[in-house]
C-alpha positions in Angstrom: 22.3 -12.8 -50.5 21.8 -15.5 -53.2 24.3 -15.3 -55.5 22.3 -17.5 -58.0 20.1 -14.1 -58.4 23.1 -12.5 -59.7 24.9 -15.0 -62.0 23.8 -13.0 -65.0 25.9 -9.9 -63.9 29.2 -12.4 -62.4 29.3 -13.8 -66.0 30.2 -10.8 -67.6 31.7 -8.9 -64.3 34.1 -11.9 -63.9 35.7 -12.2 -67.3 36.3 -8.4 -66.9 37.5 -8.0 -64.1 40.0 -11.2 -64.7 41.2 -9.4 -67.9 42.8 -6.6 -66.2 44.4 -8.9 -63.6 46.0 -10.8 -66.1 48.0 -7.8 -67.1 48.7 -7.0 -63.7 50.1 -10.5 -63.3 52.2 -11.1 -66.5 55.3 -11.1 -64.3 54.1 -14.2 -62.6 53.1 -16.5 -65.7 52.6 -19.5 -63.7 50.2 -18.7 -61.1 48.1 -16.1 -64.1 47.6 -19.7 -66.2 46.4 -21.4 -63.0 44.4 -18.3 -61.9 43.0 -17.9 -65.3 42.0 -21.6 -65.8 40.2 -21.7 -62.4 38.2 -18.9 -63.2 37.2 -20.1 -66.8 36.4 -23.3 -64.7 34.2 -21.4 -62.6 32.4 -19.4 -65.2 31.6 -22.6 -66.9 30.3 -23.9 -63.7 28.2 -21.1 -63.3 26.6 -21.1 -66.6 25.7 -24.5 -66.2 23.5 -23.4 -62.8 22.3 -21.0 -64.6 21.0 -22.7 -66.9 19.7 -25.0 -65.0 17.9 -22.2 -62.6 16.1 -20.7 -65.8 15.1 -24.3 -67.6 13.4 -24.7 -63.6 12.2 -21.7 -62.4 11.7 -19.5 -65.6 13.2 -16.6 -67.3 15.5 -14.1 -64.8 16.4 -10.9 -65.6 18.9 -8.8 -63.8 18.5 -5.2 -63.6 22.0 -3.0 -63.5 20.6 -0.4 -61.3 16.9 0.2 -60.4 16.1 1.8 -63.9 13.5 -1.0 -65.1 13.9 -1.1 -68.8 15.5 2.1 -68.6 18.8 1.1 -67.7 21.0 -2.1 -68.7 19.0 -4.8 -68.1 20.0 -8.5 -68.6 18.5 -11.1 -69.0 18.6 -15.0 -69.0 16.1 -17.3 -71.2 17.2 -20.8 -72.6 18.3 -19.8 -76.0 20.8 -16.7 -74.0 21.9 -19.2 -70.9 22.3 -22.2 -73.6 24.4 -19.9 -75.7 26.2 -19.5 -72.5 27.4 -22.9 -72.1 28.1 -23.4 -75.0 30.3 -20.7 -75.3 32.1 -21.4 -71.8 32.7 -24.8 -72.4 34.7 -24.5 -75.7 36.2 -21.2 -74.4 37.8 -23.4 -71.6 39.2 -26.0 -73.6 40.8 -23.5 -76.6 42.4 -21.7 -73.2 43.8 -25.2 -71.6 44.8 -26.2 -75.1 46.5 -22.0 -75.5 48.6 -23.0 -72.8 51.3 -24.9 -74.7 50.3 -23.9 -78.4 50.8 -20.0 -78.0 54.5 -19.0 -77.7 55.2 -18.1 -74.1 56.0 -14.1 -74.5 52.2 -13.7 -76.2 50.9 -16.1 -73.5 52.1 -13.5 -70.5 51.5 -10.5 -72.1 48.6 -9.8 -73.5 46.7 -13.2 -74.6 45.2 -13.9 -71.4 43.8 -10.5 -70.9 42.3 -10.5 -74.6 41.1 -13.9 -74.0 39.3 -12.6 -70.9 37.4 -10.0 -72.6 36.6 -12.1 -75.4 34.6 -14.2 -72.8 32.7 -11.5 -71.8 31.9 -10.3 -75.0 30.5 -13.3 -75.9 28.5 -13.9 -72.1 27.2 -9.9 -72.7 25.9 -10.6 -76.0 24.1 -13.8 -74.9 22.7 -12.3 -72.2 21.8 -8.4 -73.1 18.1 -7.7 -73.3 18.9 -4.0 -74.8 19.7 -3.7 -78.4 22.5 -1.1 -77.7 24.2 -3.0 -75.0 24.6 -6.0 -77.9 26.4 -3.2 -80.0 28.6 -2.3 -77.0 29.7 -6.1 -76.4 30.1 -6.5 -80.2 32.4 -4.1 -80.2 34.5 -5.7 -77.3 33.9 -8.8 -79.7 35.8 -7.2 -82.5 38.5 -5.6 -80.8 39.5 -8.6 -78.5 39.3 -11.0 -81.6 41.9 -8.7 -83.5 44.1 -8.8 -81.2 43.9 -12.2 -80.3 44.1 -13.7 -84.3 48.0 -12.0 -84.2 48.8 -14.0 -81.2 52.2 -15.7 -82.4 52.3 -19.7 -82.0 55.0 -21.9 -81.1 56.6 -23.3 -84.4 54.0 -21.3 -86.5 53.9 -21.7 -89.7 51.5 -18.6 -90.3 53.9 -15.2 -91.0 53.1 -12.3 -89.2 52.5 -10.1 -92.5 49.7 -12.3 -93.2 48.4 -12.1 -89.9 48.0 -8.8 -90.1 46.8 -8.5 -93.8 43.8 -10.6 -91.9 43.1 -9.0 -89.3 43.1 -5.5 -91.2 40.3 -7.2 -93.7 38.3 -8.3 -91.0 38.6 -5.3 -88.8 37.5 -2.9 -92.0 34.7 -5.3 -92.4 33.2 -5.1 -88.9 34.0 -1.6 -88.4 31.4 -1.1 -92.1 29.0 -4.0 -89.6 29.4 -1.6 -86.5 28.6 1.7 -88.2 25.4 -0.4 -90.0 24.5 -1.5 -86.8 24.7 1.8 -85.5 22.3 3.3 -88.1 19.8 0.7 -87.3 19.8 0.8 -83.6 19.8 4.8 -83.8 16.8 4.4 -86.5 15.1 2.2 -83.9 15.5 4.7 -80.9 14.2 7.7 -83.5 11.6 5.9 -84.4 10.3 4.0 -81.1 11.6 6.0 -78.1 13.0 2.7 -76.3 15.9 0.2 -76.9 14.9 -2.6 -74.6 14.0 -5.5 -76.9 11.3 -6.3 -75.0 9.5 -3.1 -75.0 10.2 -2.7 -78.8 8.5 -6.4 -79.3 5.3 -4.5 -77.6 5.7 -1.3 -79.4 6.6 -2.8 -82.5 3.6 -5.3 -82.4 0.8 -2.5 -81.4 1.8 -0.5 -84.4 1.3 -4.1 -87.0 -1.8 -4.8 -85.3 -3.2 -1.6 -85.7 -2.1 -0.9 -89.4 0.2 1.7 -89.2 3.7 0.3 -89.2 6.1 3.0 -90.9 7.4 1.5 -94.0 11.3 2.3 -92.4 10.8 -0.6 -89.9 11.0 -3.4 -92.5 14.1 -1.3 -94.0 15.6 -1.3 -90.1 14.9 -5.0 -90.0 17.0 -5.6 -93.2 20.0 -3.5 -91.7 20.4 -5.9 -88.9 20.7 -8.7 -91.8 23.4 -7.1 -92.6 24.9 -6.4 -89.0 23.9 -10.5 -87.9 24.9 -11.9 -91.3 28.4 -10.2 -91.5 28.8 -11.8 -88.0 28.1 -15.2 -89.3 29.8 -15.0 -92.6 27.0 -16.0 -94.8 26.7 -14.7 -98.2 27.9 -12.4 -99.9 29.6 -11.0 -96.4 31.4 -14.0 -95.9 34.8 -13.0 -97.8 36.5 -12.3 -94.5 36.2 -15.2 -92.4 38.7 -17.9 -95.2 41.4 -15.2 -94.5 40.7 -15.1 -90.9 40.3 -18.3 -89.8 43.6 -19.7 -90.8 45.9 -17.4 -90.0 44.8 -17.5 -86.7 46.1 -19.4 -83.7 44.3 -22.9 -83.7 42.8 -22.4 -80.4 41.7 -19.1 -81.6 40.3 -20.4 -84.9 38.1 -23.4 -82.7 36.3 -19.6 -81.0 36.3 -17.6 -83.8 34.2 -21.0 -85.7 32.9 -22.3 -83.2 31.2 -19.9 -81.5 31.8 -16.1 -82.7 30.1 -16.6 -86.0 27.1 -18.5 -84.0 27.0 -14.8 -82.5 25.3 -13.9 -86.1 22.8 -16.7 -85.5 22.1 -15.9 -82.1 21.5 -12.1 -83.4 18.9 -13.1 -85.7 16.9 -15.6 -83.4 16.9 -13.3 -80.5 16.4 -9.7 -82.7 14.1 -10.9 -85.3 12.0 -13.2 -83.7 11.6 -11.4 -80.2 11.4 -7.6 -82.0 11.0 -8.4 -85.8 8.4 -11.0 -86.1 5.7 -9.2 -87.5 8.3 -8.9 -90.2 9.2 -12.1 -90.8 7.1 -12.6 -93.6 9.4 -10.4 -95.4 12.7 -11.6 -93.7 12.2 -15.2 -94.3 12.6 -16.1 -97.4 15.5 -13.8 -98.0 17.1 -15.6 -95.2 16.4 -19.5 -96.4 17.8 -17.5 -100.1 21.0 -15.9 -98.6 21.8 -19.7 -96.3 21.1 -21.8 -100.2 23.9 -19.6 -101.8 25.9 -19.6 -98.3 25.8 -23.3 -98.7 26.9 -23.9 -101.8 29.6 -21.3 -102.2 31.0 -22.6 -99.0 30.9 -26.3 -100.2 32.4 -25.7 -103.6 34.9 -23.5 -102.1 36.5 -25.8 -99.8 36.6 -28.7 -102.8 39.6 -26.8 -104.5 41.4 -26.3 -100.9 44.9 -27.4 -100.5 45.4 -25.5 -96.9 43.8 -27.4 -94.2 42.5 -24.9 -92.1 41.5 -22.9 -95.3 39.6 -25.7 -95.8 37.9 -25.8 -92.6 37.6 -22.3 -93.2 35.0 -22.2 -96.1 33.6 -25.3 -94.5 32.0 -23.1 -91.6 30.8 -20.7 -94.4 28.9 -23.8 -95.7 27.5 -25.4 -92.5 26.7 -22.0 -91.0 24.5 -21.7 -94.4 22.4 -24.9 -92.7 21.8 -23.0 -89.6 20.3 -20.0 -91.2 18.5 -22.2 -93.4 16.4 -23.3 -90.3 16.3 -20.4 -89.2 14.5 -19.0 -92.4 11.8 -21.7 -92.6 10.8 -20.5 -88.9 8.5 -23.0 -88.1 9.1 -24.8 -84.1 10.7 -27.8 -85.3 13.2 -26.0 -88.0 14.2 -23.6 -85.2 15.2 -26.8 -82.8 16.8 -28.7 -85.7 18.9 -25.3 -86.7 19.6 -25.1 -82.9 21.0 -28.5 -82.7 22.7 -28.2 -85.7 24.7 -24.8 -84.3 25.7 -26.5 -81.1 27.3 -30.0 -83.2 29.2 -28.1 -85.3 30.3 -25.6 -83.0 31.4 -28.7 -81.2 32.8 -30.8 -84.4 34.4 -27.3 -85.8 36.1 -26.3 -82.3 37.5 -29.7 -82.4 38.7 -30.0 -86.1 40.5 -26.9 -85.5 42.8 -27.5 -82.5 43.2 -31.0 -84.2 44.6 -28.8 -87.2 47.2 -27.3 -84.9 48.3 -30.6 -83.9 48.3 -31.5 -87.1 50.4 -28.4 -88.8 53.0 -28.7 -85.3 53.9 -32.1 -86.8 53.7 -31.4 -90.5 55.3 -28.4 -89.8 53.0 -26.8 -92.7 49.1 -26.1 -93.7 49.4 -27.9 -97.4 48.1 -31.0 -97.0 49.8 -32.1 -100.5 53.0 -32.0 -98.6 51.5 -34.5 -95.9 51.0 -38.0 -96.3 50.8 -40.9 -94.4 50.4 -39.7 -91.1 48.6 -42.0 -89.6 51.2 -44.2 -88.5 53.0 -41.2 -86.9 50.4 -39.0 -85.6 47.4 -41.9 -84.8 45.4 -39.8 -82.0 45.3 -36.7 -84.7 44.4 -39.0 -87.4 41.2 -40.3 -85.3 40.3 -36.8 -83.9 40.2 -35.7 -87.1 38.2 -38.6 -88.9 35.7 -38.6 -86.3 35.2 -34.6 -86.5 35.0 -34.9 -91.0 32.5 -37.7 -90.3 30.4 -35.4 -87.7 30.7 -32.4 -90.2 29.8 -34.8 -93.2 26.5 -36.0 -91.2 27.8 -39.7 -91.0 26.5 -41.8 -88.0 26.3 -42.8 -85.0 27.8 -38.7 -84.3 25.9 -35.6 -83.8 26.6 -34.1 -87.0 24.3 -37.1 -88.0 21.2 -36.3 -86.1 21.5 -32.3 -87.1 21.1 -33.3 -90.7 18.4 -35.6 -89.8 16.1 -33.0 -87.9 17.1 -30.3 -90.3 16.3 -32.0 -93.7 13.0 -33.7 -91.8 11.8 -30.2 -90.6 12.3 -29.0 -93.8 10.2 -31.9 -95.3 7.4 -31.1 -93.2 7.5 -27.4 -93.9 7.3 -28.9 -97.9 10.8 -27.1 -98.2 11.3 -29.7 -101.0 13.9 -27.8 -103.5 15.8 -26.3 -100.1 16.1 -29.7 -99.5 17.4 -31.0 -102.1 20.1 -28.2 -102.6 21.0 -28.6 -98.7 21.1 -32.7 -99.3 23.6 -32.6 -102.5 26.0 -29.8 -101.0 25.8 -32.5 -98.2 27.6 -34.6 -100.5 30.3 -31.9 -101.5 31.0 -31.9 -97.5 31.2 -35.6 -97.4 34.1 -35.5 -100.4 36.1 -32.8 -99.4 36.5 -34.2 -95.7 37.4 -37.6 -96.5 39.6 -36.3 -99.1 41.2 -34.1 -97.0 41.4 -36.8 -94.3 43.3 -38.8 -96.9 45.6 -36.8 -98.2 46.7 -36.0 -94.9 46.9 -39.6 -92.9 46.6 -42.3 -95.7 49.4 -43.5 -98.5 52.5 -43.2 -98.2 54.9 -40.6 -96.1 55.8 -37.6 -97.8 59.4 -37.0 -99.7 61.2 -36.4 -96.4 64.4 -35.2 -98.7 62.3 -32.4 -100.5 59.9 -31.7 -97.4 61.7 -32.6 -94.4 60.8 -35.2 -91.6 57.6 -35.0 -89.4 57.9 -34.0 -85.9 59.3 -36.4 -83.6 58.0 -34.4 -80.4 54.8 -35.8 -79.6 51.4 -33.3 -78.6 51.2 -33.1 -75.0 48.0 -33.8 -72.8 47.2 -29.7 -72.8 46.6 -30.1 -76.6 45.3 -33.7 -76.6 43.4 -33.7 -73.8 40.2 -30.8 -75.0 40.2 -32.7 -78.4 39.7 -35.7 -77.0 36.7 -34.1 -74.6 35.6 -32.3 -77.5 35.8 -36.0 -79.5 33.8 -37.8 -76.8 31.1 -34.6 -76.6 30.4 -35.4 -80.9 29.7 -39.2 -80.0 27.5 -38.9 -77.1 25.3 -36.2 -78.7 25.1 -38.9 -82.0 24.4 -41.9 -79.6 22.4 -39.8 -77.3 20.8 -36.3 -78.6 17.3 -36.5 -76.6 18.3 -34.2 -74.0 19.7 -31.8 -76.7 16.4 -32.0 -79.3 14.5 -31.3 -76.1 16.4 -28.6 -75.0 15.8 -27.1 -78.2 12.3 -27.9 -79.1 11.7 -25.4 -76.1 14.0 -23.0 -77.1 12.1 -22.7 -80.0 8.8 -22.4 -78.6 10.1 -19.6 -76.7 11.4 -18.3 -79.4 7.9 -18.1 -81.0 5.9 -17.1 -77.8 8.0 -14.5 -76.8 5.3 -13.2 -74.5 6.6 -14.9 -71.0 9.9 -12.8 -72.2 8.2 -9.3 -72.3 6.4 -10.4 -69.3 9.2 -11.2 -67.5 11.0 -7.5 -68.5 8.2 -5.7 -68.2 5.6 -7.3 -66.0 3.0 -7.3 -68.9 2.9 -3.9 -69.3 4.4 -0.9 -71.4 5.9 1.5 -69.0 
């Protein structure tokens, strides 16, 4: 047996399976953190082959059973194994870093577990080639994330009534995103007879070519705007995520920024370009609208924020708004530019967060008017965090530098001039509000230690310095060396827009 063939089905087995172990073991907390980082080790390990097997061999797809496109099928491209990586490789680090920033009784009980099936939520959706079976892992998305944004911290400064205030907004919110997404993907079934994307790319297509596309398709297509837009927080849906975000766990909020809302993005590459594209000439200009607005609600938003991770917060409103922005202009070269634009900030964000939980651990609060002068006391947080606002603000030689650069030039290109020109002056917003922030928090003088207490003398230890200091050294190599990242992504794209060696793949060329 090669066990390569069936890395697709481990990746979401695995993190399953491992999430009802971790209950089983909450008696013996010691050997459930080993276990449970040897195993997210391990899944990042096998994402990586993966990976590698499709970018050399092509496009695999797993069946669950011998029901063709009947049954669950999965299925592994660039854009879903990429996604993959991605996601494992923060996932790992916000665990390691879990280990001494959650309070111990959380830890043991039911954070691991969650965690767990977080992880598979996230490897199912990436790697789902049925429509329905991406509404089944959202769900597990949703629920896991609930439970995982009450998680209690050590020396949290978060109280548990806001917590839950939250998560009870964000759970009402999705719950309105799951029954939307249910009406479309029952719609779709009504209407086509199949939910296999690739057989509704076929379908889908046959009907356009031949004229007689029923008018409710378009209408289904906006639906999953809705579903994959909520998911990324873009505008107007985006009124959960400042509310979320910070109340969270750090650790949590580097997953729920870094790479849960890149879910939405994910959605609308994979859904509307692989089942929707003889749509897009509707969908596309509604998305580069929506991503403007996202942009510059997010931007002037986090100008009047006094709460650092708020802050944070309603910056990933506005960068995912540059994302979808590529997205929307659709062309090869704004696809790759919006995909390496998701994977720096996921990178930058992830790390700006769990430097914010070093940050509020020695501060011992989220107002960064009652901070000051930290740089002489916390130096390693005070570069962590410069580097991540400079990546975020686009500054070189970091990877937040190049993802501006191949978004704005695609859009050139495309003679996106006034999209440019929005996206470049909310740029500027990004660049204020992240060195101001930086300075309020590590330059000047100390803060009034009578009316605000001292800083922390108990220094971060190397589970929470160590994955911001990978995630650090991941920002600069991908500024001073992006080639293998643009090129990943310049095929991505091309996929994206050929879709055929996909629906070949699923269905060997044929409607069955």
């Amino acid at each position: 047996m090669n066990i390569q063939e069936h890395l697709p089905i481990l990746l979401v087995a695995i993190p399953i399976l491992m999430s009802a172990l971790m209950i089983m073991l909450r008696s013996r907390p010691t050997f459930q953190k080993t276990l449970n980082i040897i195993v997210s080790a391990s899944i990042l390990l096998m994402s990586i082959i993966l990976l590698l097997q499709v970018w050399n061999s092509g496009i695999l797809v797993y069946e669950v059973g011998e029901w063709g496109k009947y049954g669950i099928i999965l299925v592994a491209d660039l854009l879903g194994s990429g996604m993959v990586v991605l996601s494992s490789g923060i996932s790992l680090l916000a665990l390691i870093y879990s280990l001494d920033y959650i309070e111990g009784k959380s830890l043991n009980t039911t954070y691991h577990s969650l965690f767990n099936l977080l992880v598979a939520g996230l490897n199912g959706t990436f790697l789902t080639g049925d429509i329905f079976n991406m509404f089944v892992f959202f769900e597990i998305l949703l629920l896991s994330s609930c439970g995982l944004v009450v998680a209690s911290e050590n020396g949290g400064v978060t109280t548990i009534s806001d917590k839950m205030e939250a998560t009870f907004k964000y759970l009402i919110l999705n719950m309105i995103g799951s029954m939307v997404m249910l009406i479309a993907v029952a719609s779709l079934y009504a209407t086509m007879g199949t939910l296999n994307m690739a057989d509704l790319s076929v379908k889908i297509s046959a009907l356009s070519d031949a004229g007689t596309m029923p008018w409710h398709i378009y209408f289904i297509a906006l639906l999953f705007l809705i579903v994959f837009g909520n998911k990324a927080a873009i505008f107007p849906l985006h009124y959960w995520l400042p509310d979320v975000h910070p109340t969270a766990p750090s650790p949590i909020s580097a997953m729920l920024s870094g790479v849960m809302i890149k879910v939405g993005a994910y959605g609308i590459l994979r859904v509307y370009f692989l089942v929707f594209k003889d749509a897009l000439f509707l969908l596309k200009p509604i998305i580069i609208l929506l991503a403007l607005i996202t942009i510059a609600i997010g931007a002037i938003a986090a100008v009047g924020q006094k709460d650092v991770k708020r802050l944070l917060a309603y910056s990933s409103v506005s960068q995912i708004g540059y994302v979808f922005l590529g997205i929307g202009m659709g062309t090869a070269y704004a696809l790759a530019a919006s995909l390496v634009y998701l994977v720096n900030h996921a990178i930058a964000k992830s790390m700006l967060f769990l430097t914010s939980g070093g940050i509020i651990h020695h501060a011992k609060t989220r107002d960064m008017h009652h901070m000051g002068g930290m740089v002489k006391s916390a130096p390693l947080m005070s570069s962590m965090f410069l580097i991540g606002a400079m990546s975020i603000a686009g500054m070189p030689p970091l990877g937040g530098f190049i993802a501006k650069f191949v978004l704005f030039d695609a859009a050139m290109l495309g003679e996106y001039y006034l999209p440019v020109l929005i996206g470049f002056a909310f740029a500027v917003f990004t660049i204020f509000y992240m060195f101001r922030a930086w300075l309020l928090m590590f330059w000047g003088e100390a803060r009034d230690f009578e009316k605000y207490g001292p800083y922390s003398s108990h220094g971060p230890s190397p589970m929470i310095t160590v994955p911001i200091i990978i995630l650090a050294a991941a920002v600069l190599i991908l500024g001073v060396y992006s080639e293998p990242l643009i090129s990943l992504s310049s095929e991505i794209a091309n996929q994206l827009l050929n879709p055929q060696p996909y629906i070949n793949a699923v269905l060997g060329g044929s409607v069955r």
